[in-house]
matplotlib code that plots the C-alpha trace (Angstrom):
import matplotlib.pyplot as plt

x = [34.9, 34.3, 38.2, 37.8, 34.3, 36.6, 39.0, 35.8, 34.9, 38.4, 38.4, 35.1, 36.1, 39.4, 37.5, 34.6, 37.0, 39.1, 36.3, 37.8, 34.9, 35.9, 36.0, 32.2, 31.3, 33.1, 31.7, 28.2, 28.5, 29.6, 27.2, 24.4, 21.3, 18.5, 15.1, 13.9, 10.2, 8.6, 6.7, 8.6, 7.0, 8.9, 11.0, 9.1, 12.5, 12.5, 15.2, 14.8, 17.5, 15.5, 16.6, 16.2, 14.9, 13.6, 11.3, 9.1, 7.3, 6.7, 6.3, 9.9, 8.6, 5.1, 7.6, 9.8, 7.0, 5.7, 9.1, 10.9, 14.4, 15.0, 18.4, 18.9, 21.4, 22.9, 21.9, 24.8, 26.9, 24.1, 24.0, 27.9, 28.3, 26.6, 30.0, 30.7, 28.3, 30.3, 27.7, 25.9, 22.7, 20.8, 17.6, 14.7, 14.0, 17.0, 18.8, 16.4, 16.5, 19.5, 20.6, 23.2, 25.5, 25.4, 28.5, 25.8, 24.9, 28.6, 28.4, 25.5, 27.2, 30.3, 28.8, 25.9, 28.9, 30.1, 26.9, 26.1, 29.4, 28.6, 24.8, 26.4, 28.3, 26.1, 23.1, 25.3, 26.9, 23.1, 21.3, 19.1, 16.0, 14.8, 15.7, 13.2, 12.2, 9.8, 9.1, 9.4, 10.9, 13.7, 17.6, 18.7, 17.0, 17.4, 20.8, 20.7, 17.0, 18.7, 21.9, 19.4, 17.9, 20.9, 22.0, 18.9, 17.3, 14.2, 13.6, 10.2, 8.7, 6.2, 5.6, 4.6, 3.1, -0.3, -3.1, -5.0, -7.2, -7.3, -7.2, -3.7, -2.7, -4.1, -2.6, 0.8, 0.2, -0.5, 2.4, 4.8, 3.4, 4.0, 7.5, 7.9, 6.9, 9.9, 12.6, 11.4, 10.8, 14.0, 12.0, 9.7, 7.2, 5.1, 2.6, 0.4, -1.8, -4.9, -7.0, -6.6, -3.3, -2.8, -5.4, -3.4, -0.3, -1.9, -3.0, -0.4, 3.0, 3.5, 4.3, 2.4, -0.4, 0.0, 3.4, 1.0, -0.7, -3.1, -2.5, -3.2, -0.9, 1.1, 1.4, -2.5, -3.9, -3.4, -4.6, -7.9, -8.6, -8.1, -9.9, -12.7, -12.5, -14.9, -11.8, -11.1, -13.6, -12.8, -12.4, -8.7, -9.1, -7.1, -7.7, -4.7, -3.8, -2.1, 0.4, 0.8, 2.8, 2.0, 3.5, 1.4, 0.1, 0.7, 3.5, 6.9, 6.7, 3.4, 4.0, 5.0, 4.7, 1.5, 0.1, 0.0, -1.7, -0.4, -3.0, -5.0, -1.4, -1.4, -5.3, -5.2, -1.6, -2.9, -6.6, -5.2, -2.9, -5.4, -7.6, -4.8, -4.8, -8.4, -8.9, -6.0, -7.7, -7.5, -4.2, -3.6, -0.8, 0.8, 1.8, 4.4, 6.3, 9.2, 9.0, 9.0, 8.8, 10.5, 7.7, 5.1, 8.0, 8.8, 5.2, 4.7, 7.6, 6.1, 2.9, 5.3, 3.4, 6.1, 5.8, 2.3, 2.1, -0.9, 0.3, 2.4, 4.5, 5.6, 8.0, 8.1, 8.9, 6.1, 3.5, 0.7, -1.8, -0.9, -1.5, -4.9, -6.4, -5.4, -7.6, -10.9, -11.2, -9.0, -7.7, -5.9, -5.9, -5.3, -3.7, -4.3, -4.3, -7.8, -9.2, -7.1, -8.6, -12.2, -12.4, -11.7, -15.6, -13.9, -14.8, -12.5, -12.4, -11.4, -10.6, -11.8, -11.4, -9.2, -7.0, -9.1, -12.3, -11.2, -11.7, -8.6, -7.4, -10.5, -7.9, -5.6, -7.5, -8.0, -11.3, -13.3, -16.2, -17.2, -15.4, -18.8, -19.7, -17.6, -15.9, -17.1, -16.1, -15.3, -16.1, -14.1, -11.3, -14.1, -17.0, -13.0, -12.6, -15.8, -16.4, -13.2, -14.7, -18.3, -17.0, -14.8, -18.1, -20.1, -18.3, -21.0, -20.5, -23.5, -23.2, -23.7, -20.5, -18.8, -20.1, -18.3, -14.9, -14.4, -15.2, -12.6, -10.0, -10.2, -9.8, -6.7, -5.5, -5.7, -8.9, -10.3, -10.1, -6.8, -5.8, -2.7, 0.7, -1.0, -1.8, 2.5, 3.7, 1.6, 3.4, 7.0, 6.9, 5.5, 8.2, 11.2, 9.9, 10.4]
y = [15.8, 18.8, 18.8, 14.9, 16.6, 19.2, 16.6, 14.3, 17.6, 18.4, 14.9, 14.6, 17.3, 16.3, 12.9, 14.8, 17.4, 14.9, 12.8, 10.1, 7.1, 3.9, 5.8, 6.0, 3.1, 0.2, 0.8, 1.7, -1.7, -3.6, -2.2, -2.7, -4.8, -6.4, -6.1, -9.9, -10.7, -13.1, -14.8, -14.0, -14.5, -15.7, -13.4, -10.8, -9.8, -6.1, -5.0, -1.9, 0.7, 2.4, 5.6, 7.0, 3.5, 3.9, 6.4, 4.0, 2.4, -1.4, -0.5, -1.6, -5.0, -5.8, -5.0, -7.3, -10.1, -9.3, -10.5, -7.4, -7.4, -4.2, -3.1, -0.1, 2.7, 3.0, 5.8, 7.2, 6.6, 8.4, 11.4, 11.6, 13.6, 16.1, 17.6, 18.3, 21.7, 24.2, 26.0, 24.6, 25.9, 23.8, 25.8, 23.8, 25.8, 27.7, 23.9, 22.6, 25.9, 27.9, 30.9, 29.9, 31.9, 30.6, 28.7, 26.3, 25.8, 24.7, 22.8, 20.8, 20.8, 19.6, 16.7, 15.6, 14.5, 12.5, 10.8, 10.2, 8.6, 6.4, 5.6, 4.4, 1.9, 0.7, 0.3, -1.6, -3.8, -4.8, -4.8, -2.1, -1.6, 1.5, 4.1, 4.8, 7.3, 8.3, 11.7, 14.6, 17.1, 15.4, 16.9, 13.5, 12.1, 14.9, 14.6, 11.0, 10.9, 14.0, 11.7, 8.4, 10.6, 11.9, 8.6, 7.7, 5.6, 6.1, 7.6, 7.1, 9.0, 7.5, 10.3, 9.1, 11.9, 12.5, 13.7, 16.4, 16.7, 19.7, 24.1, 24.3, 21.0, 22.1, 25.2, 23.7, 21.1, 23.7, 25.4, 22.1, 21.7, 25.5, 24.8, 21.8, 24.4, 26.6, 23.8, 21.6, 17.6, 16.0, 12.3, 10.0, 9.9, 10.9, 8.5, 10.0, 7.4, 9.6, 11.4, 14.4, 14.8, 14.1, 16.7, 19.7, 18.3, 18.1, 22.0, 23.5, 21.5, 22.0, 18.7, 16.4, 15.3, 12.0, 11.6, 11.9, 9.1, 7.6, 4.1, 3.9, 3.2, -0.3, -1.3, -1.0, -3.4, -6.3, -4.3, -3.3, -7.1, -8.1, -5.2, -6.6, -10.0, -10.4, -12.1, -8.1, -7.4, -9.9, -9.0, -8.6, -6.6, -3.8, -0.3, 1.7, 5.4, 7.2, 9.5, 13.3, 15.8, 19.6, 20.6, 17.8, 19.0, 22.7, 24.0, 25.0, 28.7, 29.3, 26.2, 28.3, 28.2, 30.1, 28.2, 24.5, 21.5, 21.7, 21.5, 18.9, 16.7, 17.2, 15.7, 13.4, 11.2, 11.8, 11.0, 7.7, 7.2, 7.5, 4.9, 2.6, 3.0, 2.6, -0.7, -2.8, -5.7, -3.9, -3.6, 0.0, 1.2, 3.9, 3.7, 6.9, 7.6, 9.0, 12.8, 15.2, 12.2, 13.4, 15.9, 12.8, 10.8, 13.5, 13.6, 9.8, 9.5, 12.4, 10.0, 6.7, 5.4, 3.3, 1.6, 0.3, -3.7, -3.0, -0.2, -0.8, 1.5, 0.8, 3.3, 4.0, 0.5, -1.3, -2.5, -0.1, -1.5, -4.9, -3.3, -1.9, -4.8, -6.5, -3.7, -3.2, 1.0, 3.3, 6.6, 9.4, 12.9, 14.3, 11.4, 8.5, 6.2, 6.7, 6.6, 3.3, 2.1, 3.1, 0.8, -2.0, -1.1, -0.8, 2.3, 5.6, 8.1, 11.7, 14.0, 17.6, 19.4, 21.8, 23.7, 21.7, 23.2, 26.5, 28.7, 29.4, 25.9, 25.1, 24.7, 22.2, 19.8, 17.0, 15.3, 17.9, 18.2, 14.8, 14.0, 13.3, 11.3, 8.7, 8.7, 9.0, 12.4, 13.5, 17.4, 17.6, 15.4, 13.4, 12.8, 11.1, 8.8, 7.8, 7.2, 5.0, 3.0, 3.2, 2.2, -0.8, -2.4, -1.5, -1.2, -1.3, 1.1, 2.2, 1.5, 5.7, 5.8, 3.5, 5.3, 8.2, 6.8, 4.8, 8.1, 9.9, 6.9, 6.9, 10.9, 11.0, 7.3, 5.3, 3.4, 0.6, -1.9, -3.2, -3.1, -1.0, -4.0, -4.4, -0.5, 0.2, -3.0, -2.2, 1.3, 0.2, -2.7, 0.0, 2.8, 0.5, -1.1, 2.1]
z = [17.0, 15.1, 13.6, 12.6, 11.0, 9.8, 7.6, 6.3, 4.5, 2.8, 1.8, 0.5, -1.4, -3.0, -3.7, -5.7, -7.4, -8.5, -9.7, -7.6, -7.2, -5.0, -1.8, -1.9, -4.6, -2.3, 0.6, -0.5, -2.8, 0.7, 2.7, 0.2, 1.6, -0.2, 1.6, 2.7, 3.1, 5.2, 2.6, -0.4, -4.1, -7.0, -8.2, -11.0, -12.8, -11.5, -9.5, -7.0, -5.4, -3.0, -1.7, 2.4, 3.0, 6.8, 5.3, 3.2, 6.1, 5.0, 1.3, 0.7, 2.4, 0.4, -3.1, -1.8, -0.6, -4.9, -6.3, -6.6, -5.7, -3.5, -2.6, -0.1, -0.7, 3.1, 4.7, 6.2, 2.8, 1.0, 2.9, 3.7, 0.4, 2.0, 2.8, -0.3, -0.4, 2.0, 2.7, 5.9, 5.9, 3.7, 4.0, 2.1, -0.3, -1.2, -1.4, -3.5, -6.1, -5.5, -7.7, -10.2, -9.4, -6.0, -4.3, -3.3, -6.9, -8.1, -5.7, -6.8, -10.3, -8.6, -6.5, -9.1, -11.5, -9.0, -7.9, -11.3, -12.1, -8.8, -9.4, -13.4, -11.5, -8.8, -11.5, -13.8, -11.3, -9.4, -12.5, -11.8, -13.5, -11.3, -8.3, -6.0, -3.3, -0.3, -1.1, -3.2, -1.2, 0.9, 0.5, 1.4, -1.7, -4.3, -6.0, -6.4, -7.7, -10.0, -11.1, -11.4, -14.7, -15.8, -16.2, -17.9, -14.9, -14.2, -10.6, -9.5, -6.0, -4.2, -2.1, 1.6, 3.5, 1.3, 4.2, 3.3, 6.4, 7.6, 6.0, 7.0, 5.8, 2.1, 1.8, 3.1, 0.3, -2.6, -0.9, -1.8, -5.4, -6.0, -4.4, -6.8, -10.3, -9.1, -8.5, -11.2, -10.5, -11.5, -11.8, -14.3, -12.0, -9.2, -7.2, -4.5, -2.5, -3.1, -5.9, -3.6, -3.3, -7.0, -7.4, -6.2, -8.0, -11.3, -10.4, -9.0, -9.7, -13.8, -13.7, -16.5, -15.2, -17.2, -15.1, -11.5, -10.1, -7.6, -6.6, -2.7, -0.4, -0.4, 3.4, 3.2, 0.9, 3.5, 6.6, 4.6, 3.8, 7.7, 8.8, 6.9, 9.1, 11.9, 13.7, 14.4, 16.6, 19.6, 23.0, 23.9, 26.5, 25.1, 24.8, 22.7, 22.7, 19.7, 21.3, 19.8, 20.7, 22.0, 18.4, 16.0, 12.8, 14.1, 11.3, 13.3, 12.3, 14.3, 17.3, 20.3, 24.2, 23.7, 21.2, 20.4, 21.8, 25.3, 27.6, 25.6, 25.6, 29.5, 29.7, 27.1, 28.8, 32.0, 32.0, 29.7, 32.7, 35.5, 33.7, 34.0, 37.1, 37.9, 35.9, 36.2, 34.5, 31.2, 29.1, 28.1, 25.1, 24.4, 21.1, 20.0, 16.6, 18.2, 17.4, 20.9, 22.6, 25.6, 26.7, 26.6, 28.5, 31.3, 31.9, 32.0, 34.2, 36.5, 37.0, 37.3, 34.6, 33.8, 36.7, 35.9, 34.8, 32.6, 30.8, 27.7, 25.6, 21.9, 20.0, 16.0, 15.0, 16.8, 14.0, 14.2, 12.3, 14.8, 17.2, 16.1, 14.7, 18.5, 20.4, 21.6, 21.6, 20.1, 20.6, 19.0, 17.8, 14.3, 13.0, 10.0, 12.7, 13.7, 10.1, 9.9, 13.0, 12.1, 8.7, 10.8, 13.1, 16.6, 18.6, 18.3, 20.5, 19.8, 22.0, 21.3, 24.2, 26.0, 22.5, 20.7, 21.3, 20.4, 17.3, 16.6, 16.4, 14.0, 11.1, 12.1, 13.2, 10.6, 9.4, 11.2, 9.5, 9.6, 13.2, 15.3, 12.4, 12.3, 15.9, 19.8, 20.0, 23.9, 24.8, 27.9, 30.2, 32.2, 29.0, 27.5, 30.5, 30.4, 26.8, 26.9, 29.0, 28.1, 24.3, 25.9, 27.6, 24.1, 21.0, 17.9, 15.2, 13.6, 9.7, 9.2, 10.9, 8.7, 5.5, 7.0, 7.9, 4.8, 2.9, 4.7, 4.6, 0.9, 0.9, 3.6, 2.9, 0.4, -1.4, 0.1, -3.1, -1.7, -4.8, -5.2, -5.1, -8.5, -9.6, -8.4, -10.4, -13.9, -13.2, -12.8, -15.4, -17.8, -16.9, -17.0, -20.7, -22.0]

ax = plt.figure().add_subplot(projection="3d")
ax.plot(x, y, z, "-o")
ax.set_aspect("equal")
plt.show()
């Protein structure tokens, strides 16, 4: 493996010295795909090459479903230039900004003549009016989105991770725009799904302000309009768990054996479990995005939770916002998910207990200053149980409690006029008429 590894990197090499183009252009032309929607609208004229496509999470779909034509770069085509930088350790921010007289930095020189030879191509052949990414800061993304200007394309971010619920989450976010000043944004454009976000960019970045926007996020304009329906709020008999890992929203420099969400993952799976158990009538779901996953599963398989008929468990590509609109109580920890599930009026319960009830965890947990505002909020392992259930048999929300989560949805999320397919299309028609 690692000498066939060996000869992919010499000949990636020749090919990019030599300034050589069909080894990469045919086969990222052939394996090329255009994102279908279900209900797809007449098409608007624009056409899309989206960049690190798995990363978008349904936006790439509602664009799509507007009358944009979206193509997707392929993935392992995109990032199989990678082998032309010989050095290996593609630390983040020494990638991104590395001294010029680096070898990484001829390199980039070397491989960014290439790509923007390719990209030339590619736009010319699809008719591309625009190349598009998922976020600011991701090596995958950041030669192409580099070559895309070069070119003259404009390369528009729409930069998905945007929460800014909790002290460390803040400073790790004026952290990345102070990152971005030093490397320099390569694109036309930045768009943030929340004033707050936008907010530390316009501060800290040195990026235009005028080129940073607001606009929501996509794959929530039609979740806000159903969670709006009183259709929501029927029994389904279905109580849904947001999985987190010992390591969530705890930064990997400080996440250690002594010091992470351990013991409140250990009560929170098992307690969830045991409920199962004790009302077999009730669906439960475990819903999971996939990262440390195995911890969670070692421990589910310890309890032969698997086993269980009424206990469900969906991975990353099960439709979470589905699946919350289809349950009577929700839980989670530190996540969007519970704001999402809170517009919609269903009962949330958070766990604050165990790690979470001490001090010097205070600053990484999100929303929690308004937390016993908006949500059922469970002290220790038993008050959770019994809330669950407590909630499942009663589940009005006052309207105090809505005031709260819809403030902090619109902080953390997006803004609830649904409003933003329209806000993202205004902003591409405009860049791509210039």
């Amino acid at each position: 493996m690692l000498k066939s590894r060996n000869i992919l990197e010499v000949l990636v090499n020749i090919v990019i010295d030599n300034l050589i183009l069909w080894p990469f252009y045919y086969p990222i032309v052939y394996f090329m795909k255009e994102v279908r929607a279900g209900n797809k609208a007449k098409s608007n004229g624009l056409i899309l090459l989206a960049l690190n496509a798995d990363r978008f999470r349904g936006d790439l779909e509602v664009l799509s479903g507007a009358g944009f034509k979206v193509y997707i770069l392929p993935y392992k085509w995109q990032t199989r230039v990678f082998y032309a930088y010989k050095d290996k350790d593609r630390n983040s921010e020494l990638f991104l900004n590395p001294p010029f007289d680096s070898p990484l930095y001829k390199d980039r020189i070397r491989l960014r003549r290439h790509l923007s030879c390719i990209l030339r191509l590619l736009i010319n052949n699809k008719k591309i009016d625009c190349v598009i990414s998922a976020g600011l800061f991701y090596n995958q993304d950041f030669d192409w989105g580099w070559a895309a200007r070069n070119i003259a394309s404009p390369y528009v971010v729409f930069h998905r991770e945007n929460i800014i619920g909790s002290k460390y989450k803040k400073i790790h976010n004026i952290g990345k725009a102070k990152l971005l000043k030093k490397i320099g944004f390569v694109g036309t454009s930045i768009v943030f799904h929340n004033k707050g976000m936008k907010d530390v960019f316009d501060k800290y970045s040195g990026v235009d302000a005028d080129n940073i926007f607001a606009l929501g996020a996509l794959r929530m304009d039609e979740f806000i309009r159903k969670s709006n329906s009183r259709n929501n709020l029927v029994n389904n008999k279905r109580i849904t768990l947001f999985s987190f890992s010992p390591s969530s929203v705890i930064f990997s420099n400080l996440y250690s054996d002594d010091f992470g969400w351990h013991k409140l993952h250990y009560e929170v799976h098992t307690s969830f479990v045991e409920l199962a158990i004790e009302y077999p009538e009730i669906e439960f779901v475990i819903k999971h995005k996939g990262v440390d996953w195995r911890v969670t599963e070692e421990l589910l398989r310890n309890m032969h939770a698997f086993k269980l008929n009424n206990l469900k468990i969906y991975g990353p590509s099960y439709d979470s916002q589905k699946l919350i609109l289809e349950s009577d109580v929700l839980t989670g920890f530190s996540s969007t998910a519970v704001l999402e599930a809170g517009i919609t009026g269903k009962p949330v319960v958070y766990p604050l207990f165990s790690e979470a009830s001490n001090i010097d965890y205070k600053d990484f947990i999100y929303f929690s200053e308004n937390l016993s505002k908006m949500f059922d909020v469970a002290v220790s392992r038993n008050i959770y149980k019994q809330l669950i259930i407590k909630r499942y048999k009663n589940s009005a929300v006052s309207e105090l409690a809505m005031k709260y989560r819809r403030m902090e949805f619109e902080r953390n999320v997006s803004p609830l006029k649904a409003n933003s397919l329209e806000l993202y299309t205004n902003l591409l028609f405009e860049i791509t008429s210039r």
